[in-house]
N, C-alpha and C positions, 0 to 999 in steps of 0.2 A: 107298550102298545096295547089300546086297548081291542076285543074282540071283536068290531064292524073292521079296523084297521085290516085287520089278520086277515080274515072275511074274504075283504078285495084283493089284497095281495093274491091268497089261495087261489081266487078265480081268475087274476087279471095273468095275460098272457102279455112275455116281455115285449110283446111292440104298444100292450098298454101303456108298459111304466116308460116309455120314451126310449127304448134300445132296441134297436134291429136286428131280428134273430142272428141274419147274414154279418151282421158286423161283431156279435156274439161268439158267432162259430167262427170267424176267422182269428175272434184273441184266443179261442180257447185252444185253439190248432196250432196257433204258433207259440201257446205258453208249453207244448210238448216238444214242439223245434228248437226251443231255447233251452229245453234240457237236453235234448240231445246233441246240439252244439254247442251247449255251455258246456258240459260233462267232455266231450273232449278238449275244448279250449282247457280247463281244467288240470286236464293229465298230462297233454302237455305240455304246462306251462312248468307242472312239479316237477315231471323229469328233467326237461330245461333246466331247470336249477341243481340237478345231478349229472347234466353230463355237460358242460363245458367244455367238449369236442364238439359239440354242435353245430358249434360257430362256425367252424372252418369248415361244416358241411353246406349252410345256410348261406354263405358267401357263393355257392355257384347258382344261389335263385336268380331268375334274371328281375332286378331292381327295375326299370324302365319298364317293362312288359305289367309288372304288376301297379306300376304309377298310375298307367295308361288305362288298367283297367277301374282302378278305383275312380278316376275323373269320370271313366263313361259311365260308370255306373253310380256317381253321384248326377250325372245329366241327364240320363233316363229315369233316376226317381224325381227332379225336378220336372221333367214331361209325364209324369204320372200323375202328379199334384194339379199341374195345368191342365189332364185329361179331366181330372176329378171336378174340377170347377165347371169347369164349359160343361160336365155332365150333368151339376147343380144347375147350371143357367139354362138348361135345354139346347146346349147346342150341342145336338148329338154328333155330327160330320166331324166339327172340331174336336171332341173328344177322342172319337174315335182315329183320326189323323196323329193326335198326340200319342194313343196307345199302340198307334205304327212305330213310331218313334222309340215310346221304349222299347217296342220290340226288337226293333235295329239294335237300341244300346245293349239289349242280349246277343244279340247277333254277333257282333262287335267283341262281347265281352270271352264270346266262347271261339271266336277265331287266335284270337290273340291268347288263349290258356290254349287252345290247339296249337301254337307255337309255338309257346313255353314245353309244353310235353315235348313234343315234339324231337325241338334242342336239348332239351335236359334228357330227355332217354336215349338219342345219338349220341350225346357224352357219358353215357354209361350210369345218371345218377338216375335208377330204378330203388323202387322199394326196397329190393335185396339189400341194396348195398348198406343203408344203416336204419335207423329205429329214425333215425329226423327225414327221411324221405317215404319212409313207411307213413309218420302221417303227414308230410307235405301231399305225397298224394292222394290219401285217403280226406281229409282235410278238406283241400282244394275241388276234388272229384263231389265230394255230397257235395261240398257248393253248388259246383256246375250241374248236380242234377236237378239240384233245387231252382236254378237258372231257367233250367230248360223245363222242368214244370212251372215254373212266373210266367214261362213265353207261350204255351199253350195254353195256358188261362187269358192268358192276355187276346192272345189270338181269336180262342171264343168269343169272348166278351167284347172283342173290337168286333165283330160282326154280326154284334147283336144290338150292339150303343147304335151301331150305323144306322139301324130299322129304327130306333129310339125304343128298345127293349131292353127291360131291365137296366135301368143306367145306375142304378146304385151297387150295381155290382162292381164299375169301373173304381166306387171309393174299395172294395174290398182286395184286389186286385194289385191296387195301389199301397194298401197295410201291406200284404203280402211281397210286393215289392219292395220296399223299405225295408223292412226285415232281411231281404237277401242282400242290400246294399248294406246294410249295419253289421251283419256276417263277414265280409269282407272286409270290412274296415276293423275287425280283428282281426283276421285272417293276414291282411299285409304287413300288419307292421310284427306280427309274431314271427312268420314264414320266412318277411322278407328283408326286413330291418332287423333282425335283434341277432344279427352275424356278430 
């Protein structure tokens, strides 16, 4: 590289070089999300592989309830994708409609783990009982808060798309949403298939 090259890099600010701060800062937040939910995916997957009692604690996850949530939450990051476009096209209403939408599919997604809790701590399977409901819950639980911080984000930002404010925040919104859907899709088949 020579020195005029260098030059303008030094000076030029990344929405020069074609990257938007806002879509910057949401990979660089969620490459700290994915260590801290990789790092437990992680540990345990190792123990998993030392305790082979697991199984027979993993068989009382409710399978259905966690199917149920993986579809709604592949159909609300499909209505995020479709918020993000109509936000590209200028159709702020419909964006914004779409970002209702995924909002329900949180909605949705945290009524139905309130009903898995629910059942599973009326049956007696709490934390206490073993190290695999120790982190189904803890596991499960960052998920759903991670859920519920995508649904007030979302919430803001539907109400801003609506005015036609800020709409490129509906594509950041949407990364951030996809990532919670992609969490999950490790999340079920560890928790709730690998009885």
């Amino acid at each position: 590289m020579d020195d005029s090259t260098v030059a303008k890099l030094e000076g030029a600010n990344l929405e020069d070089l074609g990257i938007p701060t806002g879509r910057l800062a949401m990979w660089w937040f969620l490459a700290s999300e994915i260590s801290i939910f990789g790092g437990l995916v992680c540990i345990f997957v190792l123990l998993r592989w030392r305790h082979p009692e697991w199984a027979s604690e993993a068989v009382h996850t409710i399978n259905a309830a966690g199917a149920l949530n993986t579809v709604v939450l592949l159909t609300s990051s499909l209505s995020a994708v479709l918020a993000h476009q109509a936000a590209e096209d200028g159709r702020y209403r419909k964006a914004a409609r779409l970002l209702g939408a995924t909002f329900g599919g949180g909605v949705i997604f945290l009524c139905v783990k309130a009903y898995e809790y629910s059942h599973e701590i009326h049956a007696g399977f709490v934390p206490a009982r073993s190290m695999f409901w120790s982190f189904y819950y803890l596991m499960t639980g960052l998920h759903a808060l991670h859920v519920i911080g995508g649904m007030v984000a979302m919430f803001v930002i539907m109400l801003s798309v609506r005015k036609g404010l800020n709409p490129q925040r509906v594509e950041y919104v949407g990364i951030y949403w996809h990532f919670v859907d992609i969490v999950w899709i490790f999340l079920f088949p560890l928790l709730y298939l690998a009885s």
